[in-house]
C-alpha positions as semicolon CSV with decimal commas, in nm:
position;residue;x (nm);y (nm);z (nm)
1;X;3,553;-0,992;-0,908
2;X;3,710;-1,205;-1,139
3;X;3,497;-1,355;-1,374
4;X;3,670;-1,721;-1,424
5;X;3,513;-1,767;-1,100
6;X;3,154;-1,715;-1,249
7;X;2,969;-2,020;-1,220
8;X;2,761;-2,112;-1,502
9;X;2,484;-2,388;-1,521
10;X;2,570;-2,529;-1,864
11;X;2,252;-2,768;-1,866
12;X;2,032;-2,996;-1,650
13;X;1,877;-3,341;-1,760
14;X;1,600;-3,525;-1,666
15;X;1,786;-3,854;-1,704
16;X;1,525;-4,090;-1,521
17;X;1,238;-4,021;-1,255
18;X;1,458;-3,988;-0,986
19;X;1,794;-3,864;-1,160
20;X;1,893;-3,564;-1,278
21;X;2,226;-3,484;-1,423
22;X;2,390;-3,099;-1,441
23;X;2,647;-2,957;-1,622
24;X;2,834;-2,701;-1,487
25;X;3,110;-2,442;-1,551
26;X;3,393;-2,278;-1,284
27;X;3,644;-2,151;-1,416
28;X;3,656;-2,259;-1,739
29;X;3,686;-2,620;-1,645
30;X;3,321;-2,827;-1,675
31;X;3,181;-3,063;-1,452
32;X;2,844;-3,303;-1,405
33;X;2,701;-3,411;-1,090
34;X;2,406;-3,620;-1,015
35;X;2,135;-3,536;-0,821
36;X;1,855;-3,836;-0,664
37;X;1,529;-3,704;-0,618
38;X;1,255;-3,820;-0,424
39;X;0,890;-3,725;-0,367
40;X;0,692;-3,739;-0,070
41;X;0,441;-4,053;-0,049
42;X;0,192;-3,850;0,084
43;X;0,228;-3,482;-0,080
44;X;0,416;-3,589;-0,456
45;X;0,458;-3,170;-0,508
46;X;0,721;-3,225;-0,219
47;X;1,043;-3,305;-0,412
48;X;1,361;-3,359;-0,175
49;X;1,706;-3,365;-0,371
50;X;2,044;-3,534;-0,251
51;X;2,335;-3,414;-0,374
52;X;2,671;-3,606;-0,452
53;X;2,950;-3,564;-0,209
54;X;3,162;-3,421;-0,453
55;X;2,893;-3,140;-0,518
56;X;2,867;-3,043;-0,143
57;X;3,180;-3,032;-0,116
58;X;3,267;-2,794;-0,413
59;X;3,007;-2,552;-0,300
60;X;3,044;-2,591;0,115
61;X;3,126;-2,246;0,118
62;X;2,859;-2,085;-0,174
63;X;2,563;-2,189;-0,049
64;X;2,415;-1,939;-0,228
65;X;2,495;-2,098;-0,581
66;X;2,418;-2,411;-0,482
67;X;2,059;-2,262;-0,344
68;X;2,030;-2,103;-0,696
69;X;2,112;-2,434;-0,851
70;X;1,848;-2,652;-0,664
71;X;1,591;-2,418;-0,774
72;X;1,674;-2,436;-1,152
73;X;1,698;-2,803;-1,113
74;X;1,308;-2,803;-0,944
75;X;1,235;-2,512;-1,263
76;X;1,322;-2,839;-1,512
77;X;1,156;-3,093;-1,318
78;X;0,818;-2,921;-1,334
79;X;0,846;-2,877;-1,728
80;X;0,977;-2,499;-1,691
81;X;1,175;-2,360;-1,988
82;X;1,549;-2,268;-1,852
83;X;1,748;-2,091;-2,110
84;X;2,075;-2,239;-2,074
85;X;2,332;-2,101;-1,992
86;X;2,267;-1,972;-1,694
87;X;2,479;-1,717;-1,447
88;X;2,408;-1,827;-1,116
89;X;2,710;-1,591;-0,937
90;X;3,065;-1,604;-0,804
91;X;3,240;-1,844;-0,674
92;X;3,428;-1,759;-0,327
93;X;3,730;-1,931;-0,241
94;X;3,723;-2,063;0,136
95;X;3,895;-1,703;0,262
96;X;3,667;-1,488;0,042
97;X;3,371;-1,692;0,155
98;X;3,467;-1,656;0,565
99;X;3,594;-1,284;0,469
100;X;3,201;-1,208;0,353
101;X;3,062;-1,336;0,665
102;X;2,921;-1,113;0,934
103;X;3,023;-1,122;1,273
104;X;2,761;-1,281;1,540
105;X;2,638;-1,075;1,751
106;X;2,539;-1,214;2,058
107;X;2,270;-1,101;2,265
108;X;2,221;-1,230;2,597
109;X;1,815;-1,234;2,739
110;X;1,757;-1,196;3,081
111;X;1,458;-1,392;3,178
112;X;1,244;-1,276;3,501
């Protein structure tokens, strides 16, 4: 695999209690998004995150990276040390990323 299409969490900051910026690197080229978080009224260790547009786009077929990315972006929020940079995996094109999936197999239940 080629690996300009490594992606690499440059960095991640805390910008304000419910903000959180990251840097990130594809293929040489760098880009930020912003991230909103929000914490439950009622249980304040439940942290959702909302994503920019722009970032779900970019990663609508590497869920995976963008999995690994949420969870260094909840490591930083509760005070964990991230050595940056950080590897987080390869990026699949569209074709690569339907070429990986597995078909669906189908089972149909009979009910009695």
């Amino acid at each position: 695999m080629d690996s300009e299409m490594m992606v690499k969490v440059l960095s991640i900051n805390h910008l304000a209690s419910d903000l959180v910026e990251v840097c990130l690197s594809l293929a040489e080229k760098q880009s930020k998004f912003l991230f909103t978080l929000e914490r439950d009224v009622n249980d304040p260790q439940f942290i959702s995150l909302a994503e920019e547009k722009q970032f779900s786009q970019l990663f609508m077929f590497n869920v995976h990276l963008a999995s690994q990315i949420f969870q260094l972006i909840i490591k930083v929020i509760n005070g964990e040390v991230v050595n940056f940079p950080v590897d987080v995996g390869y990026f699949y094109t569209r074709e690569e990323a339907l070429a990986q999936q597995k078909p669906f197999n189908r089972e149909i239940v009979q009910r009695k």
